[in-house]
C-alpha positions in Angstrom: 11.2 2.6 -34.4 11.9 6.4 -35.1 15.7 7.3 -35.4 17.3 8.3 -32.2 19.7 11.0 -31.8 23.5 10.1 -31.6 23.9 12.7 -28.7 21.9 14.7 -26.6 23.0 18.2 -25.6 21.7 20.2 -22.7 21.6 24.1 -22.3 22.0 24.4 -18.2 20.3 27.8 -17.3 17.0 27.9 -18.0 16.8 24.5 -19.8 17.5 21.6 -16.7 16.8 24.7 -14.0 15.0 27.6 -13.7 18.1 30.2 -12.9 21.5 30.9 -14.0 24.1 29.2 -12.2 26.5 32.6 -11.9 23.7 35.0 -11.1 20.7 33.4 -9.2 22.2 31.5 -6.8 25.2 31.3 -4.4 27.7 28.2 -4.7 28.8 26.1 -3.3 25.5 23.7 -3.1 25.5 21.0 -1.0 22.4 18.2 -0.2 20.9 19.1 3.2 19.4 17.0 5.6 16.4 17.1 4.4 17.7 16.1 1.0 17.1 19.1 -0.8 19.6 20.5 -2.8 21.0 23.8 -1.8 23.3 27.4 -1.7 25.2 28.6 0.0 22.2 30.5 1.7 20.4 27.6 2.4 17.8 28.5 -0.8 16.5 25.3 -2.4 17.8 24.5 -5.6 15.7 22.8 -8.3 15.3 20.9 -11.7 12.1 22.2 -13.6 9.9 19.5 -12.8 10.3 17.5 -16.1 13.8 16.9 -16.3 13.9 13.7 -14.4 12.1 11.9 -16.3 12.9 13.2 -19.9 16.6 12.5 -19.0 15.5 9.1 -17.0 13.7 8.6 -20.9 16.6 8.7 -22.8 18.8 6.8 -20.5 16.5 4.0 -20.8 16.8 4.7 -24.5 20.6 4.6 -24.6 21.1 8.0 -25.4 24.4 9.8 -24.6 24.0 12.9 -23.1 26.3 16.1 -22.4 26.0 19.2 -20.7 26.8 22.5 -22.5 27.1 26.4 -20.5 28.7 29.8 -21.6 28.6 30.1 -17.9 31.8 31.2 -16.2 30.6 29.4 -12.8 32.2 25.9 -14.2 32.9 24.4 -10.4 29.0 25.2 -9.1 27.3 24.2 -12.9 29.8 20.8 -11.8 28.8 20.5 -8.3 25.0 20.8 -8.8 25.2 18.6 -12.1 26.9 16.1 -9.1 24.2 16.6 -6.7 21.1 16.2 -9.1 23.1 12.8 -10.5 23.3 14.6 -13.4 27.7 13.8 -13.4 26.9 11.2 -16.3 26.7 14.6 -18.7 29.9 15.9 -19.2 30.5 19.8 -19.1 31.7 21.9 -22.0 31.7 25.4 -21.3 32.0 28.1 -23.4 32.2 31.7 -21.3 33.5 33.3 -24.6 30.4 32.8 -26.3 27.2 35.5 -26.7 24.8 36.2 -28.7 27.2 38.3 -31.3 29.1 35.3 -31.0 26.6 33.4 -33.9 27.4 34.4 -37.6 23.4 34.0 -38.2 
């Protein structure tokens, strides 16, 4: 069996949904009635399509997994994290960071 990784660390924006979390939507989401997930304007608010199941893989797989951000928008990354049962991942933002940030 190939080697598995000892962690698994997740961008948010653009790498479990399609949209910055301090930009593109409006916070505070909640779960509607019709189950969707949603802002404060009542736009839906959505995983790219193959998330489930690549995070579903490595929980099956006994992977640990974490959440990382430079977003400033901490509460709504945490509330839609919640809302997609995505709360297993634990949040470490970094707002300070950008791209000059990186010595490379």
């Amino acid at each position: 069996m190939a080697r598995l990784p000892k962690l698994a660390v997740f961008d948010l924006d653009y790498t479990l949904w399609p949209f910055w979390v301090d930009t593109h939507v409006d916070p505070p989401f909640h779960r509607s009635s019709d189950g969707a997930v949603r802002d404060r304007r009542g736009r839906a608010v959505r995983l790219y399509p193959e998330v489930p199941d690549v995070l579903q893989r490595l929980r099956d797989l006994d992977v640990p997994m974490a959440a990382a951000s430079r977003t400033g928008e901490i509460e709504g990354a945490n509330q839609l994290l919640e809302l997609f049962d995505l709360d297993r991942c634990y949040l470490h933002s970094c707002p300070e960071w950008n791209e000059s940030s990186n010595p490379n």
